[in-house]
C-alpha positions in Angstrom: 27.1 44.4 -29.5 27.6 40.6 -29.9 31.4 39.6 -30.6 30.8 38.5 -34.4 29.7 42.8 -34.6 33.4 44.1 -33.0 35.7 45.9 -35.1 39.1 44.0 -35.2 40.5 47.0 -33.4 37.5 47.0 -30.8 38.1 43.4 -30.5 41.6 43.9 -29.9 40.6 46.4 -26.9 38.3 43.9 -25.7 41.1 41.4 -25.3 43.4 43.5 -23.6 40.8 44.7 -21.3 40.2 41.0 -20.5 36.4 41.8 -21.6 36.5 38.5 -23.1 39.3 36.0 -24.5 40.4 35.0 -28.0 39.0 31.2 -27.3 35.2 33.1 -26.6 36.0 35.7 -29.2 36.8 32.9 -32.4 34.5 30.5 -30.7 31.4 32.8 -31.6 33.0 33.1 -34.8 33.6 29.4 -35.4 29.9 29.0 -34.7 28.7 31.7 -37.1 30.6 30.0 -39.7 28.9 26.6 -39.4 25.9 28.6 -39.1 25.6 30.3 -42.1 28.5 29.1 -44.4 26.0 26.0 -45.7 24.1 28.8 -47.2 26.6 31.8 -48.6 29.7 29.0 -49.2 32.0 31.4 -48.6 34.4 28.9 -47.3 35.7 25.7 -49.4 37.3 24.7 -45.8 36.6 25.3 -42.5 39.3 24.8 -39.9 37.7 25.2 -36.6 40.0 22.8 -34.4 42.8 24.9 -35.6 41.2 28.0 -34.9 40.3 27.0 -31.5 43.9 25.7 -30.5 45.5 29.3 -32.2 43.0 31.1 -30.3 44.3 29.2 -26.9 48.0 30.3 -27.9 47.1 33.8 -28.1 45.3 33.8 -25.0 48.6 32.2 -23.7 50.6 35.5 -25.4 47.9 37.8 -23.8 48.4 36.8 -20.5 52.4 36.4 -20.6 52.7 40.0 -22.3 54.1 38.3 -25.4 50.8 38.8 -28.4 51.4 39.9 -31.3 48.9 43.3 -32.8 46.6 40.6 -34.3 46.3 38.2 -31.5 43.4 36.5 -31.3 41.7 37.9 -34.6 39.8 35.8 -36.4 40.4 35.9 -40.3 39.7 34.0 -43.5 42.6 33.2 -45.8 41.7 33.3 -49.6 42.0 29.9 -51.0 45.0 31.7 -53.3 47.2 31.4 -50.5 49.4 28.6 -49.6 48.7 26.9 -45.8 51.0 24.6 -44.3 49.1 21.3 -43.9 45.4 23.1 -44.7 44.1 22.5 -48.0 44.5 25.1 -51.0 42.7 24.6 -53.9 42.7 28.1 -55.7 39.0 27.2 -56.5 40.1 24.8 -59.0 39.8 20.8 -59.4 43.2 20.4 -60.6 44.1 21.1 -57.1 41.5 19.6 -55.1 43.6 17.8 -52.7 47.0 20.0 -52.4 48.4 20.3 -49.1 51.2 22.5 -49.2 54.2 21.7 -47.0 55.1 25.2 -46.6 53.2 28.7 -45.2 52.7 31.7 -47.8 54.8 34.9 -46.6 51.9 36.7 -46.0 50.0 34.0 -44.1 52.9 33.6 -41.9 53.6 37.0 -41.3 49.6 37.1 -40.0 50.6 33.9 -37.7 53.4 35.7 -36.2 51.3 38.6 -35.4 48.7 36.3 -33.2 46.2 36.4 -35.8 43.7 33.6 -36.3 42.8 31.4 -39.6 38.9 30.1 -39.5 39.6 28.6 -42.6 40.0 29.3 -46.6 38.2 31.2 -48.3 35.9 30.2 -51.7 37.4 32.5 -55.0 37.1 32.3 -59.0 38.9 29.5 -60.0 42.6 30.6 -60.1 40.9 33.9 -59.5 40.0 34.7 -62.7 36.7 36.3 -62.5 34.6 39.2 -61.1 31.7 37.2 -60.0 32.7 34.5 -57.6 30.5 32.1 -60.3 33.5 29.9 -61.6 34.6 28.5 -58.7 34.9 24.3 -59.1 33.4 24.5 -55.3 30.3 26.2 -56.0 29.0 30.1 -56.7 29.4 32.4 -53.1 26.1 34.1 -51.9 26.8 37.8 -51.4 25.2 38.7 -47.7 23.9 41.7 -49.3 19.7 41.9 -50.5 18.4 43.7 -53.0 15.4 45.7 -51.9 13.1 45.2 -53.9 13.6 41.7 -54.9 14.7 40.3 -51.4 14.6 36.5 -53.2 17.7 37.6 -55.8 20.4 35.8 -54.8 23.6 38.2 -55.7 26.8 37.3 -56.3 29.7 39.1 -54.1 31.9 39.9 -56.4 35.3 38.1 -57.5 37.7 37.0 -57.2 37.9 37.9 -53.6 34.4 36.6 -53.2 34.0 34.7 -50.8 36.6 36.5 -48.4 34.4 39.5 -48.9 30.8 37.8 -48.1 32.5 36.2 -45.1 33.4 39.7 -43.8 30.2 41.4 -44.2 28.4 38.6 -43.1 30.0 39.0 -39.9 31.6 34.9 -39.8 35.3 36.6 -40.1 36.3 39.7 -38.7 38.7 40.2 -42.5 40.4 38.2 -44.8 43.0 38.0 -47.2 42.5 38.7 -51.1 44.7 39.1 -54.0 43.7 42.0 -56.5 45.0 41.2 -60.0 42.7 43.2 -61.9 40.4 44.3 -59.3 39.8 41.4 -57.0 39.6 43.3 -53.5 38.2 46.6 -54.7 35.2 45.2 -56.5 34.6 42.3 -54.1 35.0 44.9 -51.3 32.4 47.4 -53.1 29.4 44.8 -54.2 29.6 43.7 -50.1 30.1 46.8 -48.5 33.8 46.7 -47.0 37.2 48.1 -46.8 39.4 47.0 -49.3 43.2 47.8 -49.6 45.2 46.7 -52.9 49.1 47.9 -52.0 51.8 48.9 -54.1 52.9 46.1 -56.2 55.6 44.5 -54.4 54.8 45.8 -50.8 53.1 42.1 -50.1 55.0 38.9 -51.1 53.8 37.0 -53.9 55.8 34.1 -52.4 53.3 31.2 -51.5 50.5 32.2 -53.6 49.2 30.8 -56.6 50.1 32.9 -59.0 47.7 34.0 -61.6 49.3 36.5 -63.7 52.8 37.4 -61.9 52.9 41.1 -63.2 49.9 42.1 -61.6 48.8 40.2 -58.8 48.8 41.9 -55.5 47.8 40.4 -52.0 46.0 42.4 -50.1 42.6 42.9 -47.5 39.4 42.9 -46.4 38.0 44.7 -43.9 34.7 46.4 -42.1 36.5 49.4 -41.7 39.7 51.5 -43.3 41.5 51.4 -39.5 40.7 47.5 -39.4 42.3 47.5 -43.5 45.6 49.5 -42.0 46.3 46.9 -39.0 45.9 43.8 -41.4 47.9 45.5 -44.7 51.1 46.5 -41.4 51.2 43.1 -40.8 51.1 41.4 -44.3 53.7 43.8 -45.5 57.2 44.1 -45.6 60.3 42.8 -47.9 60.7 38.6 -48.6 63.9 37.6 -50.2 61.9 34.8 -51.7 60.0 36.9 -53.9 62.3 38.8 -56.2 59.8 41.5 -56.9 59.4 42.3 -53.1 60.7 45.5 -52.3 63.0 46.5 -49.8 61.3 49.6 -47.8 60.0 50.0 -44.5 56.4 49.6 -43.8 54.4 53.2 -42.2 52.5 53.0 -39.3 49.2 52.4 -41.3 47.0 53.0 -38.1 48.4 56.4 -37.6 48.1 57.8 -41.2 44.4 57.2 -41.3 44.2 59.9 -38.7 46.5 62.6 -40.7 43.4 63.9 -42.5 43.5 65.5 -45.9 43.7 69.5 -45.4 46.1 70.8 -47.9 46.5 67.4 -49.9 45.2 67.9 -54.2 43.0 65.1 -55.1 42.3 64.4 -58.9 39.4 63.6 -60.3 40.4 62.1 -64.1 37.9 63.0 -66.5 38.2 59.4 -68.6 36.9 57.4 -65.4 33.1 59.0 -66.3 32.2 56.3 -68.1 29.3 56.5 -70.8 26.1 55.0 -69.7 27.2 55.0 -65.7 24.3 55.2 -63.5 23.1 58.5 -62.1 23.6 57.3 -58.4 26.8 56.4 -59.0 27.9 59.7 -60.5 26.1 61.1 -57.7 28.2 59.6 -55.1 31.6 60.5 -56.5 30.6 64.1 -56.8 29.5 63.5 -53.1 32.8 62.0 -52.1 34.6 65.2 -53.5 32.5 67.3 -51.6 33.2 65.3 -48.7 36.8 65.9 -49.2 36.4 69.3 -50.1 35.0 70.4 -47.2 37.8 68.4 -45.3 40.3 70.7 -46.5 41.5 69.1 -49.6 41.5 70.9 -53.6 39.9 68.8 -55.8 41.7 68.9 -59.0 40.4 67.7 -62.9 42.8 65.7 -64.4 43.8 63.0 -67.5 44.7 59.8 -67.7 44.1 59.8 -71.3 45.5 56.0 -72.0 43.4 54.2 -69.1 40.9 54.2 -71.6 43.0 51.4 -73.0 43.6 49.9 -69.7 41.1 47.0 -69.7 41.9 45.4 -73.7 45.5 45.6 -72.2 44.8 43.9 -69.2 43.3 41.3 -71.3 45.9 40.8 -73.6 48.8 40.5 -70.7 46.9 38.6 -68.0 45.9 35.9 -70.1 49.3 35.5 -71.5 51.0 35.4 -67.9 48.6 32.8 -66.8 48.6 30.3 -70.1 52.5 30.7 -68.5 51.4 30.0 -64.7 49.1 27.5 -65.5 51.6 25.1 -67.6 52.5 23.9 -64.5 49.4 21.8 -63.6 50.4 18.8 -66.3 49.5 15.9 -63.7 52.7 14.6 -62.9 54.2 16.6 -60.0 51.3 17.4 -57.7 47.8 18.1 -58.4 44.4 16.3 -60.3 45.8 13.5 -62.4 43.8 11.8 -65.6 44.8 8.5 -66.8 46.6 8.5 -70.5 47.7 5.9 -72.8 50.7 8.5 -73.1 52.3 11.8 -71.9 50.6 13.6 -74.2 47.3 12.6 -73.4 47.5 12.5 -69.8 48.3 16.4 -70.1 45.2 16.6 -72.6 43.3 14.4 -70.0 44.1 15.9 -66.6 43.8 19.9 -68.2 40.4 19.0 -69.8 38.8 17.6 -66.4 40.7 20.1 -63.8 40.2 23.2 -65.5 37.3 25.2 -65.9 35.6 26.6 -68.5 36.7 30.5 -68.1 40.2 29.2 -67.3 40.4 27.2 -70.5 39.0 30.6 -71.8 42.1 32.7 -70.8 44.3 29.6 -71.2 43.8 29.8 -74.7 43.6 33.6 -75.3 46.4 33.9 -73.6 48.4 30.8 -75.8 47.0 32.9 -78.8 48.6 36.2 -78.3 51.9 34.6 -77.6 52.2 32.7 -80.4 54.2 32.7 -83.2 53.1 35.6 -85.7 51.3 37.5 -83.3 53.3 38.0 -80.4 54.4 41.5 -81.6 50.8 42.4 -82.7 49.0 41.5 -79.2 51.6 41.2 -76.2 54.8 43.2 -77.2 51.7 45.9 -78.1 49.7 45.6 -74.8 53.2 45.7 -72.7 54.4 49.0 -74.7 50.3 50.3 -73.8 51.0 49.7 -70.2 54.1 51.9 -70.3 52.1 54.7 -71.1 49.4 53.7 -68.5 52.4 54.1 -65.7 53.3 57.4 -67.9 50.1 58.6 -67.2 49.7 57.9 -63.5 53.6 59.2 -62.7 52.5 62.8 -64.6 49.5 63.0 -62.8 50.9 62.2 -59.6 53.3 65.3 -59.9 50.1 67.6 -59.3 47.9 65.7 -57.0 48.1 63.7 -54.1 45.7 60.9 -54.8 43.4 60.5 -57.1 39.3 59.4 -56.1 36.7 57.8 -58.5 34.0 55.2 -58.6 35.2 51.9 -57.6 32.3 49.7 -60.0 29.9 51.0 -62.7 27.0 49.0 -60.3 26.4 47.4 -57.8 25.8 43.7 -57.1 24.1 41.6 -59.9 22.4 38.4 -59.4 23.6 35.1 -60.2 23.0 34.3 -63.8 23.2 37.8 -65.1 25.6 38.7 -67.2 26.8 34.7 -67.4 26.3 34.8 -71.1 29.0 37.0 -72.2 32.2 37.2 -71.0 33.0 40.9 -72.2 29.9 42.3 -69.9 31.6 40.4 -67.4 35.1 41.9 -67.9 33.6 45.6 -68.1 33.3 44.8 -64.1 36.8 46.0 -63.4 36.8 48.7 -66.1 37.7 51.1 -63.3 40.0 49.2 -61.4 42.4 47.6 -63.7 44.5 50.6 -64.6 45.9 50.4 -60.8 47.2 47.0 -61.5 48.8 48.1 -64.5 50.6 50.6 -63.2 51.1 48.5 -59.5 49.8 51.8 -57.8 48.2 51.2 -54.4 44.8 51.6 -54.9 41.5 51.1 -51.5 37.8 51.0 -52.1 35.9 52.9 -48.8 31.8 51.7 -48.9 29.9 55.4 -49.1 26.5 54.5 -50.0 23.5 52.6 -51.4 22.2 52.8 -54.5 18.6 52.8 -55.3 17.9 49.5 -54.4 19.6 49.2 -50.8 23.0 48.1 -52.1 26.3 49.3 -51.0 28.1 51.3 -53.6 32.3 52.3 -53.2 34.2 54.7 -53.7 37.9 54.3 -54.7 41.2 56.0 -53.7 44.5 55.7 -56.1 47.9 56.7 -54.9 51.0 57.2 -55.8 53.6 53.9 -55.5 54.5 53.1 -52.1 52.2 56.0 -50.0 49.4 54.0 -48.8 49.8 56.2 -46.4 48.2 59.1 -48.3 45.5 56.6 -49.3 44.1 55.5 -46.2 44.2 59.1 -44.7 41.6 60.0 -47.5 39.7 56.7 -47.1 39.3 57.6 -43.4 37.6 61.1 -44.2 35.2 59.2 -46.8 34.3 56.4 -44.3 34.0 59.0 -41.5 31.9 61.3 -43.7 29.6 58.4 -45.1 28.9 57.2 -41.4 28.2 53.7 -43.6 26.4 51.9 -41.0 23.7 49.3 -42.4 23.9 46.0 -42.3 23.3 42.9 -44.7 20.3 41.0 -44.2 22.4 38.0 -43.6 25.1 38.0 -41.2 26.4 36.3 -37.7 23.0 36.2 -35.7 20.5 36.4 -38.3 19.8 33.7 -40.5 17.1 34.1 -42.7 
């Protein structure tokens, strides 16, 4: 197996063994990088000096007895996420040049753990979108071909796009995301990964561009639900900075995705079978509960009878939080800047050119429902709806242990489709956004193809703060799948 093919915990084996060092090991990743990132874009900036001189330090720690558990890993960092003298753009014009002066909390808990950063990773501008097709840097090529139609270029999902096609095409070994309506599962599903979303508040927000504050969630991306546990123990833990960080300790991640699930009650909510879902993917959920089944575990019917609700309300509050966010980018303090004859229209100025058009979109939905007159109509509504979202998750959780349905209602569609309308696009997270309203930890496991050779997920949803629970059933369902294939373009083969 070529280095660019390693596991992040065989690669971390491989390093202790002194099989190879964390210079050859990002090297060969550094390389894969320039050799196919021209092509899928999943980078907006590539850092390989840097990558190369981190990699030397943890070869330094290796040898003194000093590393960290991430040493010499080689990850991509979501352009969401602020990097001290690196670049962050959030896939947006308005912040095209931004150098922070300052590391997010979750990137520096990575650098204190050894890990590596190749470089940032392309997203949805301000990641808003499931498609990776608003970025200002250019649409990111999912890794991923359709069978049948080998010349469709698909997109990799989104936000998390372009950390997702940099993980399956085997030029990172995982990568940050943030999931504010389902921005790592979905991603992580179209592209054939692992994909943890935490309880809200179990990451710090600090450092990251915030979208929607409520519901964003940092979180990762990796090949396999082990690799997911190592990166989620080191991103976690409490921040002071961030005042909805939460004081608990972290698990041992590793070591609960070995518990199993004998004697654990996992639902299966009966408003998740959506109409008009595919056979194939029905098919695979009633295989993943068979899976579990025979692992030991009671499968359990259950309701969530406001989810159903979840997705208008998700559209009502997360535009609202971000035409908040987003005031921010005026021109003035940091950021794009258009000239103006006055204040006013450099604000008018430097917001037309920066911002995009499905960021203008939310922008203004968002300035709508908080408006005067219908405030109580469309946002003191939608937050009263999500109460009874959390309601439903909190009953449910009193009988079952986790809960397991389809991550996407498809699989990856091409570039193009479903452009047109915004509300086909939106139905992409119609199984994923009622975790992010309730801030329930929440993993997507890959467990098959569908009928055209494209990965399909499966989802896990836990109860607040027991990840632990979640990536003990996402280890039976990746061990049970035994998903093995491999995109048609990845480190090695470039087509």
């Amino acid at each position: 197996m070529t280095l660019t093919g390693l596991s992040i915990a065989e690669a971390r084996a491989g390093l202790d063994a002194r099989d190879f060092s964390a210079v050859e090991l990002v090297q060969a990743h550094v390389d894969a990088a320039a050799a196919l990132n021209p092509r899928l874009n999943a980078f907006i900036t590539l850092t390989p000096e840097l990558a190369l001189a981190q990699a030397a330090g943890a070869d330094a720690a290796l040898g003194d007895g000093s590393a960290g558990p991430l040493a010499g890993i080689p990850l991509g960092i979501k352009d969401l996420f602020c990097t001290k003298g690196v670049r962050t753009t959030a896939g947006s014009r308005i912040l095209d040049d931004f150098v922070p002066p300052y590391e997010s909390t979750v990137t520096a808990n990575l650098l204190r753990d050894g890990a590596v950063f190749l470089g940032k990773t392309n997203l949805d501008e301000f990641a808003m979108g499931s498609s990776n097709m608003t970025s200002a840097f250019g649409p990111v090529e999912n890794p991923w071909k359709r069978a049948g139609d080998p010349g469709a270029v698909l997109v990799p999902g989104g936000s998390s796009g372009g950390s997702a096609a940099a993980v399956a095409a085997r030029i990172a070994m995982g990568a940050t995301g943030t999931d504010t309506g389902g921005s790592i599962r979905q991603p992580a599903a179209l592209c054939g990964l692992a994909g943890i979303k935490p309880t809200y508040g179990r990451c710090s927000r600090w450092g990251v561009v915030a979208f929607a504050s409520s519901l964003d969630h940092p979180g990762a991306f990796a090949r396999t639900v082990q690799d997911s546990a190592m990166l989620l123990q080191s991103m976690a833990g409490f921040d002071p900075r961030d005042s909805t960080s939460v004081d608990r300790p972290v698990p041992d991640y590793a070591a609960a995705c070995r518990r199993g699930v004998r004697g654990l009650r996992i639902g299966v909510p009966r408003e998740y079978r959506a109409d008009g879902m595919p056979e194939e993917v029905d098919r695979l959920w009633r295989q993943g509960l068979d899976w579990l089944r025979a692992a030991g575990a009671t499968i359990v019917d259950v309701s969530l009878p406001h989810t159903r609700y979840g997705l208008a309300t998700y559209y009502i509050v997360a535009p609202a939080e971000a035409s908040s966010n987003l005031a921010r980018y005026d021109g003035v303090r940091f950021g794009h800047r258009e000239p103006g004859h006055d204040l006013t229209e450099l604000y008018e100025h430097t917001r037309a050119a920066g911002f995009g058009e499905e960021v203008k979109r939310r922008i203004l939905i968002g300035t709508y429902v908080l408006s005067a007159g219908y405030y109580d109509a469309y946002y003191l509504r939608a937050q009263k709806v999500r109460t009874l979202i959390l309601h439903d998750f909190d009953q449910v959780f009193a009988e079952v242990d986790a809960l397991l349905t389809p991550t996407t209602p498809n699989a990856a569609f091409a570039q193009g489709e479903k452009m047109d309308d915004p509300v086909a696009m939106y139905l992409n997270d119609v199984f994923t956004v009622p975790a992010n309203m309730a801030g329930v930890p929440a993993m997507s496991v890959p467990a098959g193809l569908d009928g055209q050779g494209l990965p399909l997920g499966l989802q896990v949803i836990g109860r607040s703060w027991d990840e632990e629970t979640v990536f003990a059933v996402a280890q039976v369902i990746e061990d049970a799948a035994g998903f093995s294939v491999l995109p048609a373009l990845r480190a090695g083969v470039v087509r």
